[in-house]
C-alpha positions as a Markdown table, in Angstrom:
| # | Residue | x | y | z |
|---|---|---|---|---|
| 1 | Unk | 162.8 | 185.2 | 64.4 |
| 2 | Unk | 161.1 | 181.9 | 64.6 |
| 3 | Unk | 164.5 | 180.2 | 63.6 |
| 4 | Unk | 165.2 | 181.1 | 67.4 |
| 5 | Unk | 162.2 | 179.8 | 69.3 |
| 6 | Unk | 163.5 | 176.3 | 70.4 |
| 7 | Unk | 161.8 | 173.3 | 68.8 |
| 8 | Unk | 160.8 | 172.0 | 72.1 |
| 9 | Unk | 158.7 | 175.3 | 72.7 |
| 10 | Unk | 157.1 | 174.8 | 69.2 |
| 11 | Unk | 156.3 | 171.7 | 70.3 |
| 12 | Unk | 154.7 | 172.1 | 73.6 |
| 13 | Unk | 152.5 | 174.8 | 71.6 |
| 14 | Unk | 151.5 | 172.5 | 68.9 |
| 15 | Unk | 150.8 | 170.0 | 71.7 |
| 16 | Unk | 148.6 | 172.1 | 73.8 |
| 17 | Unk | 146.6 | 173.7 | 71.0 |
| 18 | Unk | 146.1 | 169.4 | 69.8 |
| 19 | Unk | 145.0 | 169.4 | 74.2 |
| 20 | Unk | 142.6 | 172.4 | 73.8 |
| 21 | Unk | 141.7 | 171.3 | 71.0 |
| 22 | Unk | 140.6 | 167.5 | 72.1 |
| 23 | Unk | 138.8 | 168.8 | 75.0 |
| 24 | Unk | 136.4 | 171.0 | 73.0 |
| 25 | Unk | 135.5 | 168.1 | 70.8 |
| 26 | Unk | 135.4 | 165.8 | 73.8 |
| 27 | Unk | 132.7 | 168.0 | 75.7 |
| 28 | Unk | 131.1 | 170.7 | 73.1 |
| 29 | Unk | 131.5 | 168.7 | 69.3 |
| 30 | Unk | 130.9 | 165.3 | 70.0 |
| 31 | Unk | 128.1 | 165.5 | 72.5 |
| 32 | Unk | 126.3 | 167.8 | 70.4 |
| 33 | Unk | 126.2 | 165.2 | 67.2 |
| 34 | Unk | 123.6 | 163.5 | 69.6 |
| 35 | Unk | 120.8 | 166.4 | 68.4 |
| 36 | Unk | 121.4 | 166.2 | 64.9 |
| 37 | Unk | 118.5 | 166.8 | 62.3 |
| 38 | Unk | 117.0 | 163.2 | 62.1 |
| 39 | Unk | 116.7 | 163.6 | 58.5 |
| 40 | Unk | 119.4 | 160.8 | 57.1 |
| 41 | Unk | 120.4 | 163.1 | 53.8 |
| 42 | Unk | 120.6 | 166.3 | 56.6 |
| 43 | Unk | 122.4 | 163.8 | 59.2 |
| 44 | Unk | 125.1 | 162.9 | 56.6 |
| 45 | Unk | 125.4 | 166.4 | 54.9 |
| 46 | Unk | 125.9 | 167.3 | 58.5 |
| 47 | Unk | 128.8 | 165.0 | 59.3 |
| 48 | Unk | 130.6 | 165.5 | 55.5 |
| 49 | Unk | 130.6 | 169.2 | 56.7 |
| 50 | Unk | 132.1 | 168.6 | 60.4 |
| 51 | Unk | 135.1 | 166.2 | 58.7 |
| 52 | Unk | 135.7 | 168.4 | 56.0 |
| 53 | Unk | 136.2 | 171.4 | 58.2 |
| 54 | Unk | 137.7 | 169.8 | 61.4 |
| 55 | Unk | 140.8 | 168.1 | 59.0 |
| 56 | Unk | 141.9 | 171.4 | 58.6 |
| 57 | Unk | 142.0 | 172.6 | 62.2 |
| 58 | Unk | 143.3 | 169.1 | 63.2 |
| 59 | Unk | 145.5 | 167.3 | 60.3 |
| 60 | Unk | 147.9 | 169.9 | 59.5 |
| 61 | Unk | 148.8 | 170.2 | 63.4 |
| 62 | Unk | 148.8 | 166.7 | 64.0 |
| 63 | Unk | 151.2 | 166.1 | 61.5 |
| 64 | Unk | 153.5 | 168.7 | 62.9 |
| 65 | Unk | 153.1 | 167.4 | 66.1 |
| 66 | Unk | 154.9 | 164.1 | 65.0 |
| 67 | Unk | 157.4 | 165.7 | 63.3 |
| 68 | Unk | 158.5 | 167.6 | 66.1 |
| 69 | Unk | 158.2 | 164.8 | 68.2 |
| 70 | Unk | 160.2 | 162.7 | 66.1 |
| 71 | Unk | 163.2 | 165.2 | 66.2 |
| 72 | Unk | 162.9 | 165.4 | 70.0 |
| 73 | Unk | 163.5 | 161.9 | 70.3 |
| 74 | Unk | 166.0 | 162.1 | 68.1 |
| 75 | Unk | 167.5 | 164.7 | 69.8 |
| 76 | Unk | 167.0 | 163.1 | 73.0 |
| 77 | Unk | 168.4 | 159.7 | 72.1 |
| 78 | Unk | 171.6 | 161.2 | 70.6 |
| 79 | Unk | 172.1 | 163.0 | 74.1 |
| 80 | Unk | 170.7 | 161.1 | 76.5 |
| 81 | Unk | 167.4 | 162.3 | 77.1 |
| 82 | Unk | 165.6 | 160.3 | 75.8 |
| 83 | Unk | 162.7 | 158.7 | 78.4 |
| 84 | Unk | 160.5 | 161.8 | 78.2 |
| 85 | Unk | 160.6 | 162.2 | 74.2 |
| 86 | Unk | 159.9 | 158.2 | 73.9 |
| 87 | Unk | 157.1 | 158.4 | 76.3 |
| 88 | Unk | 155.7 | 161.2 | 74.6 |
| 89 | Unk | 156.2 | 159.3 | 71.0 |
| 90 | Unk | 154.1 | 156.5 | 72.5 |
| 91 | Unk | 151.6 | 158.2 | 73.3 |
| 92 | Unk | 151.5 | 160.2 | 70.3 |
| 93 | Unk | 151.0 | 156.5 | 68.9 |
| 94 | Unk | 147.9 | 155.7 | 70.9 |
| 95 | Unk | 146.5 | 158.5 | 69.5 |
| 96 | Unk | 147.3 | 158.3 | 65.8 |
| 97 | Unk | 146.1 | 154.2 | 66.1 |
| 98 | Unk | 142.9 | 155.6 | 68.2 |
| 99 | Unk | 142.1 | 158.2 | 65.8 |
| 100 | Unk | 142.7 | 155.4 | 62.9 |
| 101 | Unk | 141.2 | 152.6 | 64.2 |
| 102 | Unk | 138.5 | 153.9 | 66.1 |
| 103 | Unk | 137.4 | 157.2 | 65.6 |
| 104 | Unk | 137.6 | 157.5 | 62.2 |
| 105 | Unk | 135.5 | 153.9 | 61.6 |
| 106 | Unk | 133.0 | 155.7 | 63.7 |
| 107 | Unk | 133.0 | 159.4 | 61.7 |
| 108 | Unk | 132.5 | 156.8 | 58.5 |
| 109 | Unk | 129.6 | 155.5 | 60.2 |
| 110 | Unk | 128.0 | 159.0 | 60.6 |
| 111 | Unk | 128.5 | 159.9 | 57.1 |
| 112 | Unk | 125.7 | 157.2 | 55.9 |
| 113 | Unk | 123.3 | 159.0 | 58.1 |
| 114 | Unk | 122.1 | 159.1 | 61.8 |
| 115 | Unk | 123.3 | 156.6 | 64.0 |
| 116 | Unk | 122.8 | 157.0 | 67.6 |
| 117 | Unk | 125.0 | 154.0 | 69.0 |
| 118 | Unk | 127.7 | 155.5 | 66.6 |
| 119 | Unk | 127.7 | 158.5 | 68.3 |
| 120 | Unk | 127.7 | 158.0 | 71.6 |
| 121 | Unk | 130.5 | 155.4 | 71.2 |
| 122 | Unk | 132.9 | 158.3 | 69.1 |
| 123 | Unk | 132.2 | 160.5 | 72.7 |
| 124 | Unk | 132.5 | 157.5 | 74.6 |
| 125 | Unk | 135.8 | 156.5 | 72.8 |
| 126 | Unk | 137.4 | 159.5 | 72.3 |
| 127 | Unk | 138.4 | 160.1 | 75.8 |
| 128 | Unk | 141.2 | 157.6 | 74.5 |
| 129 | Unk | 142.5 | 160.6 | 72.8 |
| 130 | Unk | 141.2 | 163.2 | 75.6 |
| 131 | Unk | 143.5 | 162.0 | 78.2 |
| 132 | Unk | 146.5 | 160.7 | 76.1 |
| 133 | Unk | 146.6 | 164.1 | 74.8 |
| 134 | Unk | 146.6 | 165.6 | 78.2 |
| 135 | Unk | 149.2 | 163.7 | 79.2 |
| 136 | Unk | 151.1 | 164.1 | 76.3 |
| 137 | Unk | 151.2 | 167.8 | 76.9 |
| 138 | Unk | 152.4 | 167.2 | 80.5 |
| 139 | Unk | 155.3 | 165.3 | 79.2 |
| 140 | Unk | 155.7 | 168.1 | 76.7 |
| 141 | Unk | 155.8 | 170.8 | 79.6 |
| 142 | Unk | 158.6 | 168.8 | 81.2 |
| 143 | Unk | 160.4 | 168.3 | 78.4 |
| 144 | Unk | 160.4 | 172.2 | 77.7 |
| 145 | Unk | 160.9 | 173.0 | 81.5 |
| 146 | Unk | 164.3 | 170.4 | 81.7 |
């Protein structure tokens, strides 16, 4: 049964759990870091805990958002099509470099213990990925509605 469900569907799912997803840490997760326990050993249990759970809501999904998005460009360069799918893919980008380069530095930074200017800058930051995402899952509407 799922053989038949388009890969562009599965993709504008994946896409708008990752959207969901980004918002909830954007304005519940990371704004909430700010009243961690003070305690340093408690303050870095704290964020060990958050990374170790939220890789396995996140990772696994990421991952198969690229590969779908890969094959959609694929797809949409061997027909054509292919303006939406490489916008999407470059967005996808500023995400995965965002999420490298910035937000995980950050996450590394709360795992030695409390550190205010940390956090604010990961909520600060991450509406990088907030608003990418959303606009990846605008291109990935299109792309399932064409």
């Amino acid at each position: 049964m799922l053989s038949q469900v388009p890969v562009g569907l599965i993709h504008l799912a994946v896409t708008w759990y990752l959207v969901g997803l980004i918002w909830v840490i954007q304005r519940v997760q990371y704004p909430a870091m700010e009243f961690v326990d003070p305690d340093p050993v408690r303050a870095a249990v704290a964020e060990k805990q958050h990374c170790d759970r939220i890789f396995w809501v996140v990772g696994p999904m990421m991952l198969l958002e690229g590969v779908l998005a890969g094959w959609l460009l694929v797809v949409g360069i061997t027909t054509g099509a292919w303006l939406l799918p490489s916008l999407g893919m470059l967005l996808l980008g500023v995400i995965w470099v965002s999420t490298a380069r910035v937000q995980m530095p950050l996450h590394d930074r709360l795992l030695r213990g409390p550190d205010p200017e940390a956090q604010r800058e990961l909520v600060r930051t991450n509406w990088i990925r907030a608003i990418v995402w959303t606009l990846r899952g605008l291109i990935a509407l299109a792309m399932a509605l064409s």
